[in-house]
C-alpha positions in Angstrom: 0.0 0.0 0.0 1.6 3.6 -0.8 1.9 6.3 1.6 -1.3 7.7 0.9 -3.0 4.9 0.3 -2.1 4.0 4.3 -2.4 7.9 5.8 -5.8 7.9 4.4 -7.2 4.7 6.0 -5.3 6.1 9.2 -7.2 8.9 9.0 -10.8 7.4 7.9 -10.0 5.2 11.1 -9.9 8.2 13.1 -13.1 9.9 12.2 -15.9 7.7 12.1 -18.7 9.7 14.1 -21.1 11.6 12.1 -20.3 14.8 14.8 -17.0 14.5 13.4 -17.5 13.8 9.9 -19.8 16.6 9.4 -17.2 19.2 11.6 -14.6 18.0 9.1 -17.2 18.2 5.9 -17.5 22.2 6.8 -14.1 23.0 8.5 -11.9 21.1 6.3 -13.3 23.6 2.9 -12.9 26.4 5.2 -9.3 25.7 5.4 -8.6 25.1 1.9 -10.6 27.9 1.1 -8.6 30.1 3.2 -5.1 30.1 1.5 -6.9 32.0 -2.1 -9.0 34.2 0.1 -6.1 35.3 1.6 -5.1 37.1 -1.9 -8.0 39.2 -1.5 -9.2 39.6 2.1 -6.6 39.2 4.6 -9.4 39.2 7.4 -11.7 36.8 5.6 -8.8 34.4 5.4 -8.0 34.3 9.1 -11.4 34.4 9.6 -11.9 31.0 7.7 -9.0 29.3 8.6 -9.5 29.5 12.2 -13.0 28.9 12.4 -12.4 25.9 10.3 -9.5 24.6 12.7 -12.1 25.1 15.3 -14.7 23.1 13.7 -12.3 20.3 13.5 -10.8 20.5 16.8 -14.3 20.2 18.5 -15.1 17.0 16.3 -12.4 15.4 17.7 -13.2 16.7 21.4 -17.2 16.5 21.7 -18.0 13.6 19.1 -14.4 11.5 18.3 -12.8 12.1 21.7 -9.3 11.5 20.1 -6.6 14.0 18.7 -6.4 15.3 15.1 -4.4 13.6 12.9 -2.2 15.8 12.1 -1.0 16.3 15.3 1.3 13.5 14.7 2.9 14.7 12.0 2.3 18.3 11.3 4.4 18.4 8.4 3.4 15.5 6.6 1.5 16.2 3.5 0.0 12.8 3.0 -2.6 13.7 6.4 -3.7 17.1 4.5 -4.1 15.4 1.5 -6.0 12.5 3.3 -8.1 15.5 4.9 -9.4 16.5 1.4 -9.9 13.2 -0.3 -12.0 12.7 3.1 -14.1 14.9 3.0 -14.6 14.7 -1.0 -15.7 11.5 -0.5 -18.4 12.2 2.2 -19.8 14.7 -0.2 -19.5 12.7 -2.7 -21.8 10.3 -0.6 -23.9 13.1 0.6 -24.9 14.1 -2.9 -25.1 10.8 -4.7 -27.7 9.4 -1.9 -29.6 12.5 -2.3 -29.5 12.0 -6.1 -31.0 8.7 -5.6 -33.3 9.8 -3.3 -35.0 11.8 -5.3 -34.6 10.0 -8.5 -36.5 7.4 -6.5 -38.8 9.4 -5.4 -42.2 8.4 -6.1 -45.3 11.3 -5.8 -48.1 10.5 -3.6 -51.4 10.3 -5.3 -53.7 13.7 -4.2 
């Protein structure tokens, strides 16, 4: 298994409440979203990233009760890239069970 391969089951392993997924599914864009608002709003940057750090921190504390990740390892890029390919894929899920929801959908009769 390559590097990634294994930080991203580490990290999977690690959040597996819905508390935590869904701190992670908001906080973790807020982050990335940070680093180009910071281009163009210094404030809304900071703003972003440290409300998102926050989000994830109290996933960890109210819902996971572990540690971040990336506490292990600050500097290693394979647990931020985890992060996003995380939360991508609970989206992902997100959306396609709603697609399928309402593609299954079927109206009530009035």
């Amino acid at each position: 298994m390559d590097k990634l391969a294994q930080e991203r089951a580490k990290y999977a392993s690690r959040h597996t409440t819905i508390g935590c997924k869904v701190t992670h599914m908001i906080g973790v864009p807020m982050i990335a979203l940070s680093l180009p608002v910071l281009f163009f709003n210094r404030r809304g940057a900071l703003t972003l990233f440290g409300a998102g750090w926050v989000l994830q921190f109290a996933g960890h504390l109210i819902f996971e009760k572990n540690s971040p990740v990336f506490l292990e390892d600050p500097l290693n890029p394979y647990t931020y890239a985890a992060a996003l390919l995380f939360v991508q894929d609970e989206w992902l899920t997100v959306f396609l069970t709603m697609h399928d929801l309402l593609r299954n959908h079927k109206p009530s009769a009035h």
